[in-house]
N, C-alpha and C positions, 0 to 999 in steps of 0.2 A: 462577487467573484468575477475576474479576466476570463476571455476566451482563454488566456492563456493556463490560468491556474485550471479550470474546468477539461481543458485537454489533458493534463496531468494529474486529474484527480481521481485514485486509489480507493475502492470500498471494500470491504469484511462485510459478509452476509447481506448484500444488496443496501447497506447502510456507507456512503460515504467519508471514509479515514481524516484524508489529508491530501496535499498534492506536493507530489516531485517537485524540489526545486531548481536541479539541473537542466541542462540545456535539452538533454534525451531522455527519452521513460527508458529505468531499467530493464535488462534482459539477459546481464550475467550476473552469478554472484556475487555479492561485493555487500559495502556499505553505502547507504544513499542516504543523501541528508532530507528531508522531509518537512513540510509545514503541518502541523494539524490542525482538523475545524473542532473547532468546539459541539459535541454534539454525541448521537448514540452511537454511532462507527468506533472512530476514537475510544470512546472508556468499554464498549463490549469486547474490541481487541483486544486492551489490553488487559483485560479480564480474563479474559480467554487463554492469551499466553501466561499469565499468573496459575490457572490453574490446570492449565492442560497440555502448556507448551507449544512449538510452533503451530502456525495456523495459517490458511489458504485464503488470498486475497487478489484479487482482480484489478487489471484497468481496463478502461475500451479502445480500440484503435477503429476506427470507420466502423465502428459496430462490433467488431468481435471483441469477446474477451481473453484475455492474457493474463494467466493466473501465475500466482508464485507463493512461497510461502515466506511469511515471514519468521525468522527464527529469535529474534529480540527487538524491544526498542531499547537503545539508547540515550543516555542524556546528551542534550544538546541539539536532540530532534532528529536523529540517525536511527535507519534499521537496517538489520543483517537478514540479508533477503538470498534466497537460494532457489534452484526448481522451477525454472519458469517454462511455460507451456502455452500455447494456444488451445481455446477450447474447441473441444471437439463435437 
């Protein structure tokens, strides 16, 4: 993994997802297109929105976390992300 990919990488439940492929980590709602790792983040997500629907997912910035929810993935490697918050 890049310093780069690693500054934009995304976890569910302290398990690492995927990382932004954009030039910015998101902070408004929208669609963002995404890489995924192969691994336990990834498939408990999307487990999780199969069967409970959206769900709460962090990145770090100099340490804090920046949470948001994700409301779907998409084909294609895109999620519909809403709610974002610095942790308190």
């Amino acid at each position: 993994m890049t310093p780069q990919q690693q500054a934009k990488t995304f976890f569910f439940e302290c398990n690492a997802v995927g990382y932004f492929s954009g030039e910015e980590l998101p902070t408004i709602p929208g669609r963002y297109h995404y890489t995924p790792y192969r691994g336990a983040g990834h498939y408990k997500l999307g487990v999780a929105l199969d069967a409970h629907g959206p769900q709460r997912c962090y990145y770090l910035v100099a340490g804090q976390r920046y949470h948001f929810t994700v409301r779907s993935l998409r084909s294609g490697g895109f999620l519909d992300l809403v709610d974002f918050s610095p942790s308190i």
